[in-house]
N, C-alpha and C positions, 0 to 999 in steps of 0.2 A: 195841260193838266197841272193841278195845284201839289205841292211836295206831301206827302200822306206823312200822318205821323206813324209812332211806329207802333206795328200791329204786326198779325197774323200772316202767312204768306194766302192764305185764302182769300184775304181782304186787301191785301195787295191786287192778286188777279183779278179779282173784282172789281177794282179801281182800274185794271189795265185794259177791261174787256177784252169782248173776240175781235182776234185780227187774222195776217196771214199764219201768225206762227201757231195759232189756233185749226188753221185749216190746213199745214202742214201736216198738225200730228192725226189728222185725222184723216186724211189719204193714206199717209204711211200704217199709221197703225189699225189704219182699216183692212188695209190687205191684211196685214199680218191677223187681224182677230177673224178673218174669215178661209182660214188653215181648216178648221174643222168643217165648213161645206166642202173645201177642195179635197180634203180626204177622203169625205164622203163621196162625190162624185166620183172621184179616181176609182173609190173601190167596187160602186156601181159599174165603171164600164169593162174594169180588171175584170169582176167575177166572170162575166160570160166568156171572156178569152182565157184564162188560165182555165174553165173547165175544158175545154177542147183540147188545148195542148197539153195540160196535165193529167187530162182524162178523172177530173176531182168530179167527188158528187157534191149536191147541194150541200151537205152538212161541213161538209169544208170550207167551198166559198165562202159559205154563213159566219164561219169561224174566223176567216180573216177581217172582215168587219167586226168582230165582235170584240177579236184581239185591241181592234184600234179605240173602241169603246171603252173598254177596259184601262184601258191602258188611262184615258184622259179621267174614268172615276177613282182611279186610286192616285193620279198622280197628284189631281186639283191641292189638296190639304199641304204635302208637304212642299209644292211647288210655292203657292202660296206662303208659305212660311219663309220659302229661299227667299222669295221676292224683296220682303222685308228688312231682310239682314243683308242681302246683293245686292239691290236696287230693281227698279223697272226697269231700265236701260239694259244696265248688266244681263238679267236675266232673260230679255227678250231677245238681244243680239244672239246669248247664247242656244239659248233654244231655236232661232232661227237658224243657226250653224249646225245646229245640232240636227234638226230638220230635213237642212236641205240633204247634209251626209249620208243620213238615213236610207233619205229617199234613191241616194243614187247607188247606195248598197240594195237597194231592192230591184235597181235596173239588171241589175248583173248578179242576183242571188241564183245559184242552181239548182235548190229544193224547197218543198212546201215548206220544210221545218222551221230554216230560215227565213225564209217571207214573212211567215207566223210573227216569228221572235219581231226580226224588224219591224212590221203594224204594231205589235204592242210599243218596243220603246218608240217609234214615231206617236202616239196615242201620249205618252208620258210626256213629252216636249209639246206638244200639242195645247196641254193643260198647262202647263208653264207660259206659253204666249196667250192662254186666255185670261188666265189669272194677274199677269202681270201686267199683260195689255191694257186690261179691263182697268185696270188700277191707274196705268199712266194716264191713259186718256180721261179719266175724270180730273185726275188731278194736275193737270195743265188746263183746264175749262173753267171760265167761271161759272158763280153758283146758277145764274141764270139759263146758263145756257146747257146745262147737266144733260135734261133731258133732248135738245135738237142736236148733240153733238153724238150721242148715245145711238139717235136714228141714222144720222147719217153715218155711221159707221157698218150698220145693218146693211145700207143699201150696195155696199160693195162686197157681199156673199154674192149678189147677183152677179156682178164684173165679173168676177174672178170665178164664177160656175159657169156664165158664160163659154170665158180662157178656156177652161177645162174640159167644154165638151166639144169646141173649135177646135183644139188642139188633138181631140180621141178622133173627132171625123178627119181631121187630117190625115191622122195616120192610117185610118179606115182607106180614103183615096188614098192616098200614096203607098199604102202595101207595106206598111213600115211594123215592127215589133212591137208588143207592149213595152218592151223596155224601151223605144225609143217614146214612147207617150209619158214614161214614169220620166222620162229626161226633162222631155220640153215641160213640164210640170212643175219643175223648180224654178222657173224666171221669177215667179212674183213673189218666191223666199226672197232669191238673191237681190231682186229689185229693192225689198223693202230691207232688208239687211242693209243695203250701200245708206238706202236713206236715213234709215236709222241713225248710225254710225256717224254722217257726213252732214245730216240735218238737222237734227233730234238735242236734247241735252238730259244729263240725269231730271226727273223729277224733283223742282224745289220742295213738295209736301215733305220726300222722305228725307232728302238734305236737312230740311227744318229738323226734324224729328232724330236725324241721328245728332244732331249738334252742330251741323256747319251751316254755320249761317252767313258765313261770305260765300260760300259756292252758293248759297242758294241764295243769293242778294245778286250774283253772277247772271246766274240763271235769268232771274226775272231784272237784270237788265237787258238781257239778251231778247230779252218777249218782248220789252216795253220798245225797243230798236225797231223789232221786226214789225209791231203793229203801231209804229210813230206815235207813240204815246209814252216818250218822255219828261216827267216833270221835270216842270221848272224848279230851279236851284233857290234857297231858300231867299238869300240876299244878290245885289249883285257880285259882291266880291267872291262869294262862292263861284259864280256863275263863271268867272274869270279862269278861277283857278282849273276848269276844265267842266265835262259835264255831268248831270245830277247822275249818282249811282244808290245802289240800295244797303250797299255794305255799309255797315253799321248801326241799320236801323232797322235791324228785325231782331225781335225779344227769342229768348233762347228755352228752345221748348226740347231738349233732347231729352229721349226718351229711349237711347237704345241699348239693347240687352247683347249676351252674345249668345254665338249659336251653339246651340246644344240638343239633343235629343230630348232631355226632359223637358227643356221649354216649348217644345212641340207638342209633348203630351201633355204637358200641362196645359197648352190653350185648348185640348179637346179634354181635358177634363171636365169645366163644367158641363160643355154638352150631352156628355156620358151620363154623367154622375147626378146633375141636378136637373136635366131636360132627356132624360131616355126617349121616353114617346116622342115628343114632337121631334129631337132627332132620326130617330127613327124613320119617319112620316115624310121628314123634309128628303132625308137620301131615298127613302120610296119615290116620291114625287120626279126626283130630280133623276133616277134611274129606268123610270118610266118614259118621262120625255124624255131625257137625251138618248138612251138609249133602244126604246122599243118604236118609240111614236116618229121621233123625227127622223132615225137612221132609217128603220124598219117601212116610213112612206117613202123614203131617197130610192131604198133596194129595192123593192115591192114592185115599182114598173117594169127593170128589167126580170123580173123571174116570172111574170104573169105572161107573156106571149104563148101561145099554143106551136107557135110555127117552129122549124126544125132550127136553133140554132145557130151564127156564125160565130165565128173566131174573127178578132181587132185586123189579122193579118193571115196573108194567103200562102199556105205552105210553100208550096214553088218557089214562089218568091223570097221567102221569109229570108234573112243574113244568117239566122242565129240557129235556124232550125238544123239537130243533126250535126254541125259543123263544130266541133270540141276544139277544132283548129284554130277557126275564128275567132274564139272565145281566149282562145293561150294567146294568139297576137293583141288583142285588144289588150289584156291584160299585163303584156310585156310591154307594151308604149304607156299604158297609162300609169303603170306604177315604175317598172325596173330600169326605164328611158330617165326619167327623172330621178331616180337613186344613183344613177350612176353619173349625173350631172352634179350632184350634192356632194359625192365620193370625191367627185375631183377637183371640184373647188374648195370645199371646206372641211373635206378629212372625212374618214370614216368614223367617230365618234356620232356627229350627227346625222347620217344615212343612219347608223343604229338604233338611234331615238325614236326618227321615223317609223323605223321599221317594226317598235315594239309600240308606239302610238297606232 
């Protein structure tokens, strides 16, 4: 490859095309952009078993979906907005963390109220790995390949609804809790969390755009490595001195602001103020589908059967049913076993941090 002169990072990628590190962010960040089919299904196979054991009517199950819809149409805007001033990276790790903790507060929550609260802020971090997802994965893609890297990201809603309903029949055979279905349901957080983290790098667009232009000359050394498409060095004595990198040859486009609350409301000002209607029209549109058309056809098969009913798990059997016992010992291994590991290694100031964390 010939040494580009110096431009855009857009037209660097462009020049670097798709490689592996191209099909890297799109495994990883594909699991992660398909959180909201796995939500969906979860809450699909939850509803019929929490009506049994919690003895809920329909208008409640309804509610816990609706929590988690909610949650992702109020959160989109200002998540969106974090994204920009934290990064893709940043804010997807953390919403993935955020995620998975959620989820395992909901394994072991003891009442509807709570379950409630949890689908909503799960629905809030939800819309923060779509917004920012959606954002990294263009912006690591060249221009070409925008839209075939966009579908294949689609295609792994299917994987991972798959996972999701192999892992409810699992626990259907094997007699197992809905909490332990909400468990095994966080692998493919935590899977794409490591990947992230261990594989991934910030986004060079928004490195451009805040002003660093050696990490993001970094960066897309890093891409041009992973997809063997390193220029050649201008001269040879260049060439000697080691190999061709990007740092110092991308023009300085910052554009970043800091964060504040007015600057939020000020990017939906003009929507308000100078586009009422079509705003309007577009969250109609987008509250319609995402929430009635494509949740409301996910739930819609389980609530249409005529026949009487099962529960995910068989009372008899169940670990958790009835047993208030079982529940104080899990909950003393999982939290008070390791506090007291922390107490005696490294003092009680940090067990206290913990414990208000």
């Amino acid at each position: 490859m010939d040494p580009p002169h110096p431009s855009s990072v857009q037209v660097v990628l462009d020049q670097l095309g798709f490689g592996w590190y191209q099909i890297r962010v799109i495994i990883i960040m594909g699991i992660v952009q398909s959180t909201d089919t796995m939500e969906t299904l979860i809450q699909a196979i939850l509803g019929p078993t929490l009506r049994c054991e919690w003895n809920l009517d329909s208008d409640l199950v309804a509610l816990l979906a609706t929590m988690v819809f909610l949650g992702v149409c109020i959160g989109s805007p200002p998540m969106g907005y974090a994204s920009d001033h934290l990064g893709r990276k940043a804010l997807s790790l953390l919403c993935c963390l955020a995620l998975t903790y959620m989820t395992l507060l909901c394994a072991i929550t003891p009442t509807y109220l709570w379950l409630a609260i949890l689908r909503f802020l799960s629905g809030l971090y939800i819309s923060g790995l779509l917004t920012a997802g959606g954002s990294m994965i263009s912006e690591f893609l060249p221009e070409n390949y925008q839209a075939t890297g966009q579908l294949l990201v689609c295609s792994f809603d299917s994987f991972v609804g798959l996972y999701i309903v192999g892992v409810g029949f699992g626990c259907l055979v094997g007699h197992l809790s809905w909490r332990y279905f909400l468990l095994f349901s966080t692998f493919p957080l935590i899977i794409s969390t490591l990947g992230m983290y261990l594989l991934l790098h910030e986004s060079p667009m928004i490195l451009s755009h805040w002003g660093s232009q050696n990490e993001a000359a970094k960066v897309l050394d890093a891409i041009a490595r992973s997809n063997n498409r390193v220029p050649r060095s201008e001269s040879p004595e260049i060439e000697e001195t080691g190999p061709f990198s990007f740092v110092g040859r991308l023009p300085d486009e910052s554009q970043r602001q800091e964060v504040s609350v007015s600057g939020f409301f000020k990017i939906l000002g003009p929507f308000i103020k100078e586009y009422p209607l079509p705003t309007l029209l577009l969250v109609g549109i987008s509250f319609i589908w995402g929430m009635i058309i494509y949740g409301g056809t996910t739930l819609l098969p389980v609530e249409l059967p005529s026949t009487p009913r099962t529960c995910l798990q068989v009372s008899h059997k169940l670990f958790w049913a009835n047993k208030r016992e079982n529940f104080d010992v899990w909950l003393w291994l999982l939290v008070f076993v390791p506090l007291r590991y922390v107490r005696h290694y490294h003092g009680k100031p940090p067990s206290i941090m913990i414990i208000i964390l």
